[in-house]
C-alpha positions as CSV (number, residue, x, y, z in Angstrom):
1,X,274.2,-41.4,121.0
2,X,271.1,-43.6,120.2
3,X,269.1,-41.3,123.0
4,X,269.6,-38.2,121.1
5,X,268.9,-39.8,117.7
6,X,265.7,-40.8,119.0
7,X,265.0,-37.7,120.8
8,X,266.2,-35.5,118.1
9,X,263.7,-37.6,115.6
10,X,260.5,-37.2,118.0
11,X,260.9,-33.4,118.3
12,X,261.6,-32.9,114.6
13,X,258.2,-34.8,114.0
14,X,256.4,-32.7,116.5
15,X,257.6,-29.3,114.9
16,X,256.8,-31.2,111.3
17,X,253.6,-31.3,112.6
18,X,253.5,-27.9,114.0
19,X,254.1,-26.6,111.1
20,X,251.9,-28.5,108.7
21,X,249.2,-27.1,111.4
22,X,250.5,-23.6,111.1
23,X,250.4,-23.7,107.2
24,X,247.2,-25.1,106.6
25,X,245.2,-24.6,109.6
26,X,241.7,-26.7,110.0
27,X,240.3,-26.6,106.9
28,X,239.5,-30.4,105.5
29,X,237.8,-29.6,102.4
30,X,240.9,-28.1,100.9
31,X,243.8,-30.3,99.2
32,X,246.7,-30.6,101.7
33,X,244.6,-29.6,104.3
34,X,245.5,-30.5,107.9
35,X,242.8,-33.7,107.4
36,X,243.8,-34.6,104.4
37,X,247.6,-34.6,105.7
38,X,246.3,-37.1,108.7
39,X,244.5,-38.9,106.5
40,X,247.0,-39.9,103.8
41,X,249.4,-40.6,106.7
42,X,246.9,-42.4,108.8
43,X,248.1,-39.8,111.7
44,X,246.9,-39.6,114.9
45,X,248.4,-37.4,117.8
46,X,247.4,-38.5,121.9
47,X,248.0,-36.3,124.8
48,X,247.5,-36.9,128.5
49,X,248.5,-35.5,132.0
50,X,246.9,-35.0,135.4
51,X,247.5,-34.8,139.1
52,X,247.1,-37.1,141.4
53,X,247.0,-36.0,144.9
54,X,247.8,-38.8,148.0
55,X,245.4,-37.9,150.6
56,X,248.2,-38.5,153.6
57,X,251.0,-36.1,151.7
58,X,253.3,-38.6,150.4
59,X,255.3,-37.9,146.7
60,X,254.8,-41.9,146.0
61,X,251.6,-43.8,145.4
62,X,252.8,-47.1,146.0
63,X,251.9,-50.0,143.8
64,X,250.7,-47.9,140.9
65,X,253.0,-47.5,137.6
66,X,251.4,-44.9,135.1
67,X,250.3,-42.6,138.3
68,X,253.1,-43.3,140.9
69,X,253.9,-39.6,141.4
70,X,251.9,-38.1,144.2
71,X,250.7,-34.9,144.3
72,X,252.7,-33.3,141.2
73,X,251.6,-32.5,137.8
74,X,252.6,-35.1,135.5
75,X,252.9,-35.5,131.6
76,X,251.7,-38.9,131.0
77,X,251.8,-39.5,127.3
78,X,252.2,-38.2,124.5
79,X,251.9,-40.5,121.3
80,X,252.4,-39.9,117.6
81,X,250.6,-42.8,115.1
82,X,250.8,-43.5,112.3
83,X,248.6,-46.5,111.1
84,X,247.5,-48.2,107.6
85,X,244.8,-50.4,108.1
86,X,245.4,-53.5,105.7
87,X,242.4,-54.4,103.1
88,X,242.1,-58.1,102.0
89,X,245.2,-58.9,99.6
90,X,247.1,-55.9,100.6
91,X,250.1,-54.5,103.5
92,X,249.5,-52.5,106.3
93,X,251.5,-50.9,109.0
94,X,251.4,-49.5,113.0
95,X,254.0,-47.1,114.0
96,X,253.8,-45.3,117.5
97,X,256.2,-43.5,119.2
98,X,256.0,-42.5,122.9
99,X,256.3,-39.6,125.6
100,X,255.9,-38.9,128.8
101,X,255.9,-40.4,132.4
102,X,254.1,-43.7,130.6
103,X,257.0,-44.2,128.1
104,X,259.5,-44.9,131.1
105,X,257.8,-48.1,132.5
106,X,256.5,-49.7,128.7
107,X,260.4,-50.4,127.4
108,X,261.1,-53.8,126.0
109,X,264.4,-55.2,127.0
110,X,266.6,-54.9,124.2
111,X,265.0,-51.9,123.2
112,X,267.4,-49.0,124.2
113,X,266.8,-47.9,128.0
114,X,264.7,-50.3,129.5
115,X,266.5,-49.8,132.3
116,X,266.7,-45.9,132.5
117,X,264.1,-43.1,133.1
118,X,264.5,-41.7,129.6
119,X,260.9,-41.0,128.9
120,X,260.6,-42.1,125.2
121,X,259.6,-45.4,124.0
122,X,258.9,-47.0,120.4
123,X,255.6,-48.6,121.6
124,X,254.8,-50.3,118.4
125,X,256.2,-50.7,114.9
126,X,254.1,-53.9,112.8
127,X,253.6,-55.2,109.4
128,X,250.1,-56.4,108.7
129,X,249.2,-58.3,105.4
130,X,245.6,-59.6,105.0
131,X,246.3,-63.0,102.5
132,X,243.0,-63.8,100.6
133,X,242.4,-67.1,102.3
134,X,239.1,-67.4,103.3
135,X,237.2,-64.1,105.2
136,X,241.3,-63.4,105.1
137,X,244.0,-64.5,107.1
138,X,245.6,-61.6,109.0
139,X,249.5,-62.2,109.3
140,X,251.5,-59.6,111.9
141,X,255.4,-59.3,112.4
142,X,257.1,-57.2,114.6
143,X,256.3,-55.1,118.0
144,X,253.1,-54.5,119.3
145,X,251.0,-53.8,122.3
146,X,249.3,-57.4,124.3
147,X,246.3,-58.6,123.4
148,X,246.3,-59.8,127.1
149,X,243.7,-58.0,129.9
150,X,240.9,-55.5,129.7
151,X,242.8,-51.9,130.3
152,X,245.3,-50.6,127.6
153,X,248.0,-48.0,127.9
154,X,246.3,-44.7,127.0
155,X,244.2,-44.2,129.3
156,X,241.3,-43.1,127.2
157,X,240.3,-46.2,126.1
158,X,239.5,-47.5,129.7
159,X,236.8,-47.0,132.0
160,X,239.1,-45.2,134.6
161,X,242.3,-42.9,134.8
162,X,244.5,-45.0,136.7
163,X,245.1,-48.6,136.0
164,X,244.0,-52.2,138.2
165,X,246.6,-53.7,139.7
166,X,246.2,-56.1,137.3
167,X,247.4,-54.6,134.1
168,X,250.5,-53.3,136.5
169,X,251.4,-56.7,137.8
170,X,249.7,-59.5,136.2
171,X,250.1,-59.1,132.1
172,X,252.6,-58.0,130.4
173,X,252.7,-54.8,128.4
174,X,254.2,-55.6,124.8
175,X,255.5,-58.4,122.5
176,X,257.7,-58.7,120.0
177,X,257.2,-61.9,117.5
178,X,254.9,-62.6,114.8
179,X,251.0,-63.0,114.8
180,X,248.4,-65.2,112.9
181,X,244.8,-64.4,112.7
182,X,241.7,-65.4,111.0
183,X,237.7,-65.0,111.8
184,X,235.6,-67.6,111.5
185,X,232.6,-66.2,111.5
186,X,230.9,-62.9,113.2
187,X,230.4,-65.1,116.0
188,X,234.4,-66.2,117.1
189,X,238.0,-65.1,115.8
190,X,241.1,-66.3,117.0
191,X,245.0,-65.5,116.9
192,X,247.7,-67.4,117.6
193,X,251.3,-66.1,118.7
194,X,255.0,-66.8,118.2
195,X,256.9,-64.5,120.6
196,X,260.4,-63.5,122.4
197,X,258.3,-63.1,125.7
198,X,256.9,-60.9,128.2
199,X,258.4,-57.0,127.4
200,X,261.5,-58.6,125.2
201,X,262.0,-56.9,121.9
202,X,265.2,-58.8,122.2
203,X,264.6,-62.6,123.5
204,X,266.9,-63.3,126.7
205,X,266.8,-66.8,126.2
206,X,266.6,-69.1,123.2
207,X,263.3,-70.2,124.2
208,X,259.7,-68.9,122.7
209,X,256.6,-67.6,124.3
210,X,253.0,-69.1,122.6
211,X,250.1,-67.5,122.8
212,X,246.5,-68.0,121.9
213,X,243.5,-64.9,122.1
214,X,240.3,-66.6,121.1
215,X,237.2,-64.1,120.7
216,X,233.6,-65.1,121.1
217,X,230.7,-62.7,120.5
218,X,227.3,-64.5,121.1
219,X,226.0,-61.4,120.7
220,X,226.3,-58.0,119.9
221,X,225.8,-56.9,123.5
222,X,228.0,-59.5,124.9
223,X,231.1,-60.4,124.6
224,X,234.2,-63.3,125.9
225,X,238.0,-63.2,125.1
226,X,240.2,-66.0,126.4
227,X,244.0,-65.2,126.2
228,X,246.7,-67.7,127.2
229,X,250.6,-67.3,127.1
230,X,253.3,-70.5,128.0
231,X,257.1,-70.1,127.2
232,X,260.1,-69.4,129.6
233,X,260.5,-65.8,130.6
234,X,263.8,-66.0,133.1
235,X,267.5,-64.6,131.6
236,X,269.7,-67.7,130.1
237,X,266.6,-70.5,131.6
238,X,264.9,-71.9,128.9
239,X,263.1,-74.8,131.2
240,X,261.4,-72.9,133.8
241,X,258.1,-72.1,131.7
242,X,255.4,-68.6,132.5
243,X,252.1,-69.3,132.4
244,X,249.4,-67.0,131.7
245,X,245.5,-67.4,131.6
246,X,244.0,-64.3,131.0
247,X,240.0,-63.9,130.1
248,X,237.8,-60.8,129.5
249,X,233.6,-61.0,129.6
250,X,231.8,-58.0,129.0
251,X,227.6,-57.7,128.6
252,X,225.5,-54.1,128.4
253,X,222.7,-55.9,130.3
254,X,220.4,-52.3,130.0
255,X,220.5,-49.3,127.7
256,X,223.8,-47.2,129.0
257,X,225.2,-49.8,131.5
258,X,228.3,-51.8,130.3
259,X,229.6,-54.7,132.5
260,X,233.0,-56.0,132.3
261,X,235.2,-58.5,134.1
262,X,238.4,-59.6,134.0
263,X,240.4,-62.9,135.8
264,X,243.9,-63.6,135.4
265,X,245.8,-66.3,136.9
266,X,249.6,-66.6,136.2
267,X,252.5,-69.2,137.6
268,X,256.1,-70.0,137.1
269,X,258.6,-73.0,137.7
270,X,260.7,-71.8,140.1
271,X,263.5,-69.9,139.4
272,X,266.4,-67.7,140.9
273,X,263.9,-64.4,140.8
274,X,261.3,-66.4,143.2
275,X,262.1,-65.0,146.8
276,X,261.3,-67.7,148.8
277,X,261.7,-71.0,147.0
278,X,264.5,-72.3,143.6
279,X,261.8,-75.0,144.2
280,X,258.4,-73.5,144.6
281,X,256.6,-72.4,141.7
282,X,255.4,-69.1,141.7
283,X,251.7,-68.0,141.5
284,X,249.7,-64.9,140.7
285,X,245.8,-64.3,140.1
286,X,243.2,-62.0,141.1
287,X,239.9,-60.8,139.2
288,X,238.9,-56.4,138.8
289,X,235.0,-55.8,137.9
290,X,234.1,-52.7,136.2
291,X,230.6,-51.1,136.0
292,X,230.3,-48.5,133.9
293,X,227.1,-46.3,133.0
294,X,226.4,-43.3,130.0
295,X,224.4,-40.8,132.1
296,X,224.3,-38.0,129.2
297,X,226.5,-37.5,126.3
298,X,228.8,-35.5,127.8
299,X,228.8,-37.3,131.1
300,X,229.8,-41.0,132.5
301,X,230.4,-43.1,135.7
302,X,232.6,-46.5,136.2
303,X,233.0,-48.2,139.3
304,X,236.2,-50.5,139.2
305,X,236.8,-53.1,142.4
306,X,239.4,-55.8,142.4
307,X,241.5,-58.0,144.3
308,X,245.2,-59.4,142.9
309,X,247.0,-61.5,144.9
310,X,250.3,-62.8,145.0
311,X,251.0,-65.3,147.5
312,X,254.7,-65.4,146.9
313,X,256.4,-62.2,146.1
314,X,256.8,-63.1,143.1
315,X,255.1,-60.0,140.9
316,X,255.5,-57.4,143.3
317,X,258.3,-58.5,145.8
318,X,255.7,-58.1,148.9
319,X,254.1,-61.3,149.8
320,X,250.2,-59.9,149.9
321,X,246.8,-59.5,148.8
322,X,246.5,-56.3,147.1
323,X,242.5,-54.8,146.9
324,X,241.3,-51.8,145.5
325,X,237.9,-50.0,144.9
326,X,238.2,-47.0,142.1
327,X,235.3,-44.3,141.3
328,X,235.8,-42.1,138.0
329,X,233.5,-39.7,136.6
330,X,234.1,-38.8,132.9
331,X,232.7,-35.5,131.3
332,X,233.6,-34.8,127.3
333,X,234.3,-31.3,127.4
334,X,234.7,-31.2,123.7
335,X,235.3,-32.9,120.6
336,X,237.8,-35.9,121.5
337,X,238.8,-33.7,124.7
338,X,237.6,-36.1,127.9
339,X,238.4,-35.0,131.6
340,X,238.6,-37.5,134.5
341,X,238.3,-36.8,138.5
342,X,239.1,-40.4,140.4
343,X,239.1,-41.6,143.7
344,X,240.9,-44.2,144.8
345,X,241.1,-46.5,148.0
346,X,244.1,-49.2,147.9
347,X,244.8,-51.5,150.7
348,X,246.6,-55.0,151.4
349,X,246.8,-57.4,153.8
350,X,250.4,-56.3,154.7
351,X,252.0,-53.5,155.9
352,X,253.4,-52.6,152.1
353,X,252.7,-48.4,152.0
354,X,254.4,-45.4,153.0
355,X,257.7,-47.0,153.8
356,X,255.9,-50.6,155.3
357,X,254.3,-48.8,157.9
358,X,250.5,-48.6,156.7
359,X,248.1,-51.0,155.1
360,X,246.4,-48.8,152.9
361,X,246.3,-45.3,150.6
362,X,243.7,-43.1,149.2
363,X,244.5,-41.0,146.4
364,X,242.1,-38.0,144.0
365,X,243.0,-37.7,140.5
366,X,242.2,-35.4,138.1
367,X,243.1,-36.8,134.3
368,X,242.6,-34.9,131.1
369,X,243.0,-37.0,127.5
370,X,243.0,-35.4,124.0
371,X,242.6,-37.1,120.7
372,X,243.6,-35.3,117.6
């Protein structure tokens, strides 16, 4: 019953939407205009698909989430927003609803299906109010995305189509709990977390997740963010604690070139989800380097290598060192319309593709992302 509500809600907004585009067509300058609609609604509408062919014929890319179909069309996301940007003294709001191959792998536990392949997902859903204390303190309640690693969900605001293997396996991919921020100074911002955990909208233990993103900008070409999480993750265990250290560095050294790397190292007491060891704790880390340059503007390159390891099993269930090296070329084709051929080399240091029996993978994408 709670599927259909929610699937009968997303496709009555989308022919809401339809129509509003219908009936008033493009014109911003006239009241109730299509613009003026977005505006006063602070709407936003994302859409992405591709194909993503694996160069040895098989239907699964292995260890990839977002792109793990192999040569098939997919419909990646599809997102409606809605967003109020807080001023100082006042209430703001995030609301974004999900579709799409994307929306099966981002659900909370709690949160309806997290164990299904219903492709819908209510991605994020926050209060913000700005108190006048100071440059104002930010306060956040409810579901949003993680302020931890360098790539995000939609894919068109990274450097490349498909993800590291770090955003897959390292991070988590949303929280539910309650934020505080405040900047100090242009210079360095921080937030500080209270939260049910990795991907819990519902906490499975009685136990809280910390967390702490600190921002420094010692320039306005350069920039550091350190993220750390600590709390106990496991069903009904509230002792074996997660640990997460997460940091982001990014520098435009010349005109057009951005730099960006990203380290994240990760361990847990053991617990009854560690293969090997109740005893051993569990580790994961690895490091992805990005290299992106603006060669016109319509066209763009970003090289993306990384290595993420995981010496027990513990994030992928494969005791391995996973590598990749990742070439995308971006062209805008028009307003807010970006297309993205990728190719792709993965290996490990274990047999771990096409069924255990090969050590690596190559894959071509082709991704096409549109704002509106």
């Amino acid at each position: 019953m709670k599927k259909k509500i929610f699937t009968c809600g997303l496709v009555f907004i989308c022919v809401l939407l339809l129509g509003l585009t219908t009936a008033f067509g493009d014109d911003a300058a006239k009241p109730g205009s299509v613009d003026a609609i977005k505006q006063a609604l602070g709407l936003s509408v994302y859409l992405q698909g591709g194909y993503t062919g694996n160069l040895r014929g098989a239907d699964t890319n292995d260890w990839r989430v977002f792109d793990h179909s192999g040569n098939s069309f997919t419909l990646d996301l599809a997102e409606l927003q809605f967003l109020k940007a807080p001023s100082l003294g006042h209430v703001g709001f995030k609301l974004k609803l999900a579709a799409g191959e994307t929306a099966k792998f981002i659900h909370s536990n709690g949160l309806g299906a997290s164990d299904t392949d219903l492709p819908f997902d209510l991605t994020e859903a926050y209060i913000d109010y700005v108190a006048p204390i100071g440059s104002g303190l930010t306060l956040q309640f409810g579901k949003f995305v993680t302020f931890t690693g360098e790539e995000v969900i939609e894919a068109s605001g990274d450097y490349n189509y498909s993800r590291s293997f770090l955003f897959n396996y390292a991070i988590p991919f949303t929280h539910t709990g309650f934020m505080a921020g405040y900047s100090f100074s242009k210079a360095l911002s921080a937030n500080a977390y209270i939260l049910n955990g990795w991907d819990d909208e519902v906490d499975n233990n009685v136990g809280k997740t910390y967390g702490l993103s600190t921002t420094v900008t010692p320039s306005s070409s350069s920039s550091l963010v350190f993220n750390f999480l600590y709390g106990p993750e496991e069903k009904n265990d509230n002792h074996d604690n997660r640990f997460l250290f997460d940091w982001v560095g990014s520098v435009c050294p010349a005109k057009n070139l951005t730099l960006v790397a990203n380290t994240d190292y990760g361990w847990e007491k053991g617990s009854p989800t560690n293969p090997n060891s109740l005893n051993e704790d569990a580790k994961w880390y690895g490091a992805a380097v990005y290299a992106n340059y603006v060669f016109t503007d319509k066209w763009s390159g970003t090289i993306r290598a990384e290595e993420f390891k995981d010496p027990q099993g513990f994030r992928t269930g494969f005791v391995q060192n996973l590598k990749e090296v990742t070439l995308t070329v971006q062209c805008t084709l028009a307003k807010n319309l970006l297309l993205r051929p990728e190719y792709r080399h993965d290996w490990s240091n274990a047999a771990t593709f096409a069924n255990n029996t090969r050590k690596q993978q190559d894959t071509l994408a082709l991704g096409v992302m549109y704002t509106w």
